[in-house]
PyMOL CGO cylinders between C-alpha atoms (Angstrom):
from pymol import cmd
from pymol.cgo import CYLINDER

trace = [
    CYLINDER, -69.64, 220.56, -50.00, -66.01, 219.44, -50.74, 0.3, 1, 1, 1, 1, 1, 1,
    CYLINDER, -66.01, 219.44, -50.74, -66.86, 221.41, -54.34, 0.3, 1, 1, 1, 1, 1, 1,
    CYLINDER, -66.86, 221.41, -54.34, -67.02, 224.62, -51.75, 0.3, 1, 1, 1, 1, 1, 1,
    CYLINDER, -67.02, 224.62, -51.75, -64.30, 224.03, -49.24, 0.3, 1, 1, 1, 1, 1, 1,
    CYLINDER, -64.30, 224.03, -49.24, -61.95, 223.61, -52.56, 0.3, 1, 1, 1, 1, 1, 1,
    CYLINDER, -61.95, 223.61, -52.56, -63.08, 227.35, -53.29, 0.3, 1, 1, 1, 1, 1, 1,
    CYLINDER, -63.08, 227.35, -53.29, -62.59, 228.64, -49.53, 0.3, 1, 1, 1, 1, 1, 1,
    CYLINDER, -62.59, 228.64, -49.53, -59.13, 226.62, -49.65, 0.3, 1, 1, 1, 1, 1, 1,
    CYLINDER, -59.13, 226.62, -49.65, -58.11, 228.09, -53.01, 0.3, 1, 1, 1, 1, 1, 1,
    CYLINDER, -58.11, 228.09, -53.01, -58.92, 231.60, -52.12, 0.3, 1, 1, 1, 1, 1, 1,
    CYLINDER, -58.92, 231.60, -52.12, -57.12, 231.47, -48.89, 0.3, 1, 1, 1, 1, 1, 1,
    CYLINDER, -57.12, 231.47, -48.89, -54.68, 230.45, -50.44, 0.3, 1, 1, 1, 1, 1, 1,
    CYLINDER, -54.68, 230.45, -50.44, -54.08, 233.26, -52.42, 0.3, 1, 1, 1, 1, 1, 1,
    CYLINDER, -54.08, 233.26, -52.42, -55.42, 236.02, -50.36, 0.3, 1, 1, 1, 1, 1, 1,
    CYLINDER, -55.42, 236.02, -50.36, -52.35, 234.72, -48.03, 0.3, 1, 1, 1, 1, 1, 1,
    CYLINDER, -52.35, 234.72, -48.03, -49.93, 235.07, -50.61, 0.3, 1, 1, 1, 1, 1, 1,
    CYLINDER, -49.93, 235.07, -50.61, -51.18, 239.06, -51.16, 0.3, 1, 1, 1, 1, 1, 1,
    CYLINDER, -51.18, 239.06, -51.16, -51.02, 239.54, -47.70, 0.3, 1, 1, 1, 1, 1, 1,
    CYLINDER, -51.02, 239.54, -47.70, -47.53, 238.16, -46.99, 0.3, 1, 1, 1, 1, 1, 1,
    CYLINDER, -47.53, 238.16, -46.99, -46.18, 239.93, -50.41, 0.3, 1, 1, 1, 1, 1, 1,
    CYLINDER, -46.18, 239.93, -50.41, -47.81, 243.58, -49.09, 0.3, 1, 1, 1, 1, 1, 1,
    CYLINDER, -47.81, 243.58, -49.09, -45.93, 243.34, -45.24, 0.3, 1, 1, 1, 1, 1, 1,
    CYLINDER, -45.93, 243.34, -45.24, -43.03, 245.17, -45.06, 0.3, 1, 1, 1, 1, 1, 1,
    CYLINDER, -43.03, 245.17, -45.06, -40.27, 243.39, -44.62, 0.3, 1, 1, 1, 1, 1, 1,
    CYLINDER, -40.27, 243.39, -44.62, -38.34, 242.61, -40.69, 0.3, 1, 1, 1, 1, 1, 1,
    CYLINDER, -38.34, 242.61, -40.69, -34.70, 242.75, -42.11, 0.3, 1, 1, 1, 1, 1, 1,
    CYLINDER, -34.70, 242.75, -42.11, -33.86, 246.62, -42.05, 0.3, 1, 1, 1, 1, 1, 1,
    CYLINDER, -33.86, 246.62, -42.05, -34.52, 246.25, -38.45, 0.3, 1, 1, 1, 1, 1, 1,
    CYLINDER, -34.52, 246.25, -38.45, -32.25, 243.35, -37.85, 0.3, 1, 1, 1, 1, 1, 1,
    CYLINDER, -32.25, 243.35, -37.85, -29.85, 245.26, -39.67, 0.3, 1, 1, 1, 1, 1, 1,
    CYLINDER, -29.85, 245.26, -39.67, -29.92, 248.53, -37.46, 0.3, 1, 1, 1, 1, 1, 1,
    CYLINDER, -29.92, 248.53, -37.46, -29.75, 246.96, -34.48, 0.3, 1, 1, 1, 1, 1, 1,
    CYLINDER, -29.75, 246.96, -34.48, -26.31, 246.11, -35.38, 0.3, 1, 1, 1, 1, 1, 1,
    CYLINDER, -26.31, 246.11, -35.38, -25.69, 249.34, -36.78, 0.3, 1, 1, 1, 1, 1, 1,
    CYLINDER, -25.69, 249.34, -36.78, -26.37, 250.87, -32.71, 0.3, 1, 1, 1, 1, 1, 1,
    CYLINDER, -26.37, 250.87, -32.71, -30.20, 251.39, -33.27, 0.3, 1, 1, 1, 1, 1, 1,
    CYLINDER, -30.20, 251.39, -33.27, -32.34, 251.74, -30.15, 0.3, 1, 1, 1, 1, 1, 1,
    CYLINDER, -32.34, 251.74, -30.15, -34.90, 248.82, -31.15, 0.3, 1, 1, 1, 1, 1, 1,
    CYLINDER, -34.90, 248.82, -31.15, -33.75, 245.25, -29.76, 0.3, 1, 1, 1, 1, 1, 1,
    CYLINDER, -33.75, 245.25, -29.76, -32.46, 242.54, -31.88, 0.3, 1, 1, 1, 1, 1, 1,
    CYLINDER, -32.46, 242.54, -31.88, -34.94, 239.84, -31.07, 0.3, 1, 1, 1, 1, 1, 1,
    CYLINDER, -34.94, 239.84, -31.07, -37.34, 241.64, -28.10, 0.3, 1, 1, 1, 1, 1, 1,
    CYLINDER, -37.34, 241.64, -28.10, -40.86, 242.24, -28.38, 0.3, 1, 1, 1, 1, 1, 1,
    CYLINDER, -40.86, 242.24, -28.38, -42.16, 244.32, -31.37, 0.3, 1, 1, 1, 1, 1, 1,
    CYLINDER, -42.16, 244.32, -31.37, -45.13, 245.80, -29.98, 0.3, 1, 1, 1, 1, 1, 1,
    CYLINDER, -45.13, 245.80, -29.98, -48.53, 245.50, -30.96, 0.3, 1, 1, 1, 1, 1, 1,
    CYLINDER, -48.53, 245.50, -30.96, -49.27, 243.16, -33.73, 0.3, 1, 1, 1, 1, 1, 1,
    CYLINDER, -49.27, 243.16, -33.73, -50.53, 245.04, -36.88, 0.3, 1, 1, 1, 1, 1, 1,
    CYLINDER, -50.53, 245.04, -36.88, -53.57, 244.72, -39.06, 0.3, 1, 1, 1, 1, 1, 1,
    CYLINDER, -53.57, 244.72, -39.06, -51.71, 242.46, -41.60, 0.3, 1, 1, 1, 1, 1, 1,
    CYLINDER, -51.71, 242.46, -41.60, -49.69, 240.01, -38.88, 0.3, 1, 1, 1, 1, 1, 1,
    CYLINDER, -49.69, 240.01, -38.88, -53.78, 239.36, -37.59, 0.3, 1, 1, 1, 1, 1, 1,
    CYLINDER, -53.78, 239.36, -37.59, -54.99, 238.70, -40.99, 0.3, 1, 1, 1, 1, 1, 1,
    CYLINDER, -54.99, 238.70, -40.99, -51.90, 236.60, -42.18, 0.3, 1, 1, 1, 1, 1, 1,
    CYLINDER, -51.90, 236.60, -42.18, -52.51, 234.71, -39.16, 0.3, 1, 1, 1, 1, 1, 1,
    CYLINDER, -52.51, 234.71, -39.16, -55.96, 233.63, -39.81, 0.3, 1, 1, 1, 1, 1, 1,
    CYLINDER, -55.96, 233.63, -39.81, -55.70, 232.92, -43.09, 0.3, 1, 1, 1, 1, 1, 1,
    CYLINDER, -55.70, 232.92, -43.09, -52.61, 230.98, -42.27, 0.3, 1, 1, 1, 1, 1, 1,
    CYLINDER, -52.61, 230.98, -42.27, -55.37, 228.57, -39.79, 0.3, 1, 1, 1, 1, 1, 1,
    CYLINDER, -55.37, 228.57, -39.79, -58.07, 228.90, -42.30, 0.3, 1, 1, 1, 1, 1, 1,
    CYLINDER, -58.07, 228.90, -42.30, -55.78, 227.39, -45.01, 0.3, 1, 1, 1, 1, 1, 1,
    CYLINDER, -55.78, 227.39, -45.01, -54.59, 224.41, -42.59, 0.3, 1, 1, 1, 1, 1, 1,
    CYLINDER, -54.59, 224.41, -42.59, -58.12, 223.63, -41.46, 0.3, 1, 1, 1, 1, 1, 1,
    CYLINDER, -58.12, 223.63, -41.46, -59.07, 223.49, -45.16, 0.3, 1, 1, 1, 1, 1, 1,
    CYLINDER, -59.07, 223.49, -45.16, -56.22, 221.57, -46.28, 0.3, 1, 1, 1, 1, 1, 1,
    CYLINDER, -56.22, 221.57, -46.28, -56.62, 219.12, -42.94, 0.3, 1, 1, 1, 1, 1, 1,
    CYLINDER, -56.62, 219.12, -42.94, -60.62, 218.84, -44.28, 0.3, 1, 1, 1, 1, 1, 1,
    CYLINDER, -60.62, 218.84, -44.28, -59.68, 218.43, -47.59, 0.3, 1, 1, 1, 1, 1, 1,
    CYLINDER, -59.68, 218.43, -47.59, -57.00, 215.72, -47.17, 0.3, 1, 1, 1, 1, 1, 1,
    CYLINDER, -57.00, 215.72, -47.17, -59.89, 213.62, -44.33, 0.3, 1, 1, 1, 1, 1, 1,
    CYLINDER, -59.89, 213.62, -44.33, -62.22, 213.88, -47.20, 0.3, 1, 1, 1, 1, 1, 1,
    CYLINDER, -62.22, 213.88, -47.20, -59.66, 212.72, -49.82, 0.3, 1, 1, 1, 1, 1, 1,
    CYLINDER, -59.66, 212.72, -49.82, -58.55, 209.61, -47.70, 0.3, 1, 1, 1, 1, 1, 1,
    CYLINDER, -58.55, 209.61, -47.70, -62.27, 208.28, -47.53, 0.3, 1, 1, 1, 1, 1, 1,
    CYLINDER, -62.27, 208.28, -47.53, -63.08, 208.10, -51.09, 0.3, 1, 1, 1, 1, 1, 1,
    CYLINDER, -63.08, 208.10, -51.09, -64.75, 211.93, -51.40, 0.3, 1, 1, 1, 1, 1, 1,
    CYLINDER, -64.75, 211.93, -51.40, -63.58, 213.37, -54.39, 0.3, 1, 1, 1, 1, 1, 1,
    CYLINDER, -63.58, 213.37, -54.39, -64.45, 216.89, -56.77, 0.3, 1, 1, 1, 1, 1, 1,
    CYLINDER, -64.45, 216.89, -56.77, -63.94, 214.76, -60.19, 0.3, 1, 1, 1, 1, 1, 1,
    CYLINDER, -63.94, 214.76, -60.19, -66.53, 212.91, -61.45, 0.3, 1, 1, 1, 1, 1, 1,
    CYLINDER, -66.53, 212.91, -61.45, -65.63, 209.31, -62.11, 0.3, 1, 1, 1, 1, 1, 1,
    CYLINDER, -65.63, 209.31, -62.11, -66.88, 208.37, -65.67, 0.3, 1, 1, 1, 1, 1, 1,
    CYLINDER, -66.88, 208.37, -65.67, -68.67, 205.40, -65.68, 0.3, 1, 1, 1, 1, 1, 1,
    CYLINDER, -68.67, 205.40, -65.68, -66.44, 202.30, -67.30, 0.3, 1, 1, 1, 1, 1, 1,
    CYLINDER, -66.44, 202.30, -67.30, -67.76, 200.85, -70.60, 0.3, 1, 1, 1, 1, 1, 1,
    CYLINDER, -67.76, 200.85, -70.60, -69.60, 197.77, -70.74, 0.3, 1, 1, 1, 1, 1, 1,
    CYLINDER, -69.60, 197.77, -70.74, -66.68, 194.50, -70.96, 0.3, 1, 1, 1, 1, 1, 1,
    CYLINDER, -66.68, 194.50, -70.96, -67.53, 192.07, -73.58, 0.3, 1, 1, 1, 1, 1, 1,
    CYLINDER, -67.53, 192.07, -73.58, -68.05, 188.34, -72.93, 0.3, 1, 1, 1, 1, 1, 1,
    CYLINDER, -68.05, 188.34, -72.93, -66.14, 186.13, -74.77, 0.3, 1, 1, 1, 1, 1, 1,
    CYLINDER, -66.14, 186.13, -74.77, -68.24, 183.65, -76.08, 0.3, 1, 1, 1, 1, 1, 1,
    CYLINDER, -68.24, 183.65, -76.08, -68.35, 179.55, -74.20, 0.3, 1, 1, 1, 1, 1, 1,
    CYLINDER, -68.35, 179.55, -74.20, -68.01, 177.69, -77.91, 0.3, 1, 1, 1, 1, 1, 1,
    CYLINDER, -68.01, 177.69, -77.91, -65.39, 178.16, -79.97, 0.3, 1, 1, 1, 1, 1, 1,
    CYLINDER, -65.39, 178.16, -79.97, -66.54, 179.02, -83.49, 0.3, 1, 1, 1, 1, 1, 1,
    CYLINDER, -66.54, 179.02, -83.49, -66.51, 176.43, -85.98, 0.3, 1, 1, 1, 1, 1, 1,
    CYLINDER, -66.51, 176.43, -85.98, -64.94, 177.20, -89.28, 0.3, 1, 1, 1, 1, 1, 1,
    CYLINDER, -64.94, 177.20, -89.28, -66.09, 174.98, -91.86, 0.3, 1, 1, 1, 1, 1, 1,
    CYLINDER, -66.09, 174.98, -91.86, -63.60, 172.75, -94.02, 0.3, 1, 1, 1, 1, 1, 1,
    CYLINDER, -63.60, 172.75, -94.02, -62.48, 174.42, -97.33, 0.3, 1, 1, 1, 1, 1, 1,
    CYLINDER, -62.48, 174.42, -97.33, -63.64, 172.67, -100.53, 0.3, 1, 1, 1, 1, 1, 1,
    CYLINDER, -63.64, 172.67, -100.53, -61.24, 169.95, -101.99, 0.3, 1, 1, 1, 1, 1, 1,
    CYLINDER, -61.24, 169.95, -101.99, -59.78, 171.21, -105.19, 0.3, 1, 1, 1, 1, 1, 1,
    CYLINDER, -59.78, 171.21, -105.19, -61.24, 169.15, -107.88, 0.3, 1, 1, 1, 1, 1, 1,
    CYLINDER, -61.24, 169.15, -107.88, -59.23, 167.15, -110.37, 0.3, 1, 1, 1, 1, 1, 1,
    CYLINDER, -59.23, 167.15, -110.37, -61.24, 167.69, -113.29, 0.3, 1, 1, 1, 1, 1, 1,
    CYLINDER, -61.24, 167.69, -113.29, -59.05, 168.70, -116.51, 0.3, 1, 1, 1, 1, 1, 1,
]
cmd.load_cgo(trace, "trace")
């Protein structure tokens, strides 16, 4: 589940980014009203076009996912797999007994 929100989340993502890149951009229009254009400076721009409505729902489908993904994230839920921890070893109770060396003998 959190495996496919990741994939909804990523392609939002940059489905958003191709959309925003493709608009055309708002500042000639800032521009000419300066210049004595008949368009206002800050009014209403009409009807909203195909690519405002689909930048803004991909804009709320990426914060719902990222909202989803960061609940999930906070209890525990997680895509990587957590590899299982090797076995510790015990140390053993009793120390281990070393025996004495040999004396050196005397014999010449």
């Amino acid at each position: 589940m959190i495996t496919l929100i990741t994939l909804i989340h990523i392609l939002a993502c940059l489905f958003l980014i191709f959309v925003v890149l493709i608009q055309s951009s708002k500042g000639a229009e800032l521009g000419a009203a300066f210049g004595g254009s008949s368009q206002t400076l800050f009014g209403s721009r009409g009807a909203a076009t195909f690519l405002s409505k689909v930048t803004a729902i991909l804009a709320t489908l990426f914060m719902v996912t990222s909202l989803v993904l960061s609940i999930a994230a906070s209890k525990g839920t997680s895509v990587v797999k957590k590899t299982p921890q090797p076995p510790v070893q015990s140390i053993p109770q009793e120390p281990v007994k070393i025996p004495p060396a040999p004396e050196p003998s005397q014999n010449k």
